[in-house]
C-alpha positions as CSV (number, residue, x, y, z in Angstrom):
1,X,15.4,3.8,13.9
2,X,13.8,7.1,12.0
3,X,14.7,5.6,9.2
4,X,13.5,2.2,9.3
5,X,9.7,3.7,10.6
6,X,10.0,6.1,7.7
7,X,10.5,2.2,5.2
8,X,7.9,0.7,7.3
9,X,5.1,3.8,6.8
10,X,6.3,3.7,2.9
11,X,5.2,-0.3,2.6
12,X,2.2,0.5,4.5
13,X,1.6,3.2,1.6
14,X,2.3,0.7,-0.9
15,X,0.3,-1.8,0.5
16,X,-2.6,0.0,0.7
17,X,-2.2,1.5,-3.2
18,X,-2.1,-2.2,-4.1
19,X,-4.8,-3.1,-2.1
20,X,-7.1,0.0,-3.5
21,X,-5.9,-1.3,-7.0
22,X,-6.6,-4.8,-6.7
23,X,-10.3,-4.1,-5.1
24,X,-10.6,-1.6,-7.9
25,X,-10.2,-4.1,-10.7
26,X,-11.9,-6.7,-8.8
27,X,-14.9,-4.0,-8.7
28,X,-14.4,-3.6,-12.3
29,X,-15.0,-7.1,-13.6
């Protein structure tokens, strides 16, 4: 159960670097 919240936070982290990355080159252009 620890385990599969600790995965779920870590996409959330991910998911949120790719969404900062993708508004950031969108910003860019």
């Amino acid at each position: 159960m620890l385990k599969r919240l600790k995965e779920k936070s870590n996409d959330e982290k991910i998911r949120n670097t790719m969404k900062k990355r993708i508004s950031f080159i969108f910003g860019g252009l």
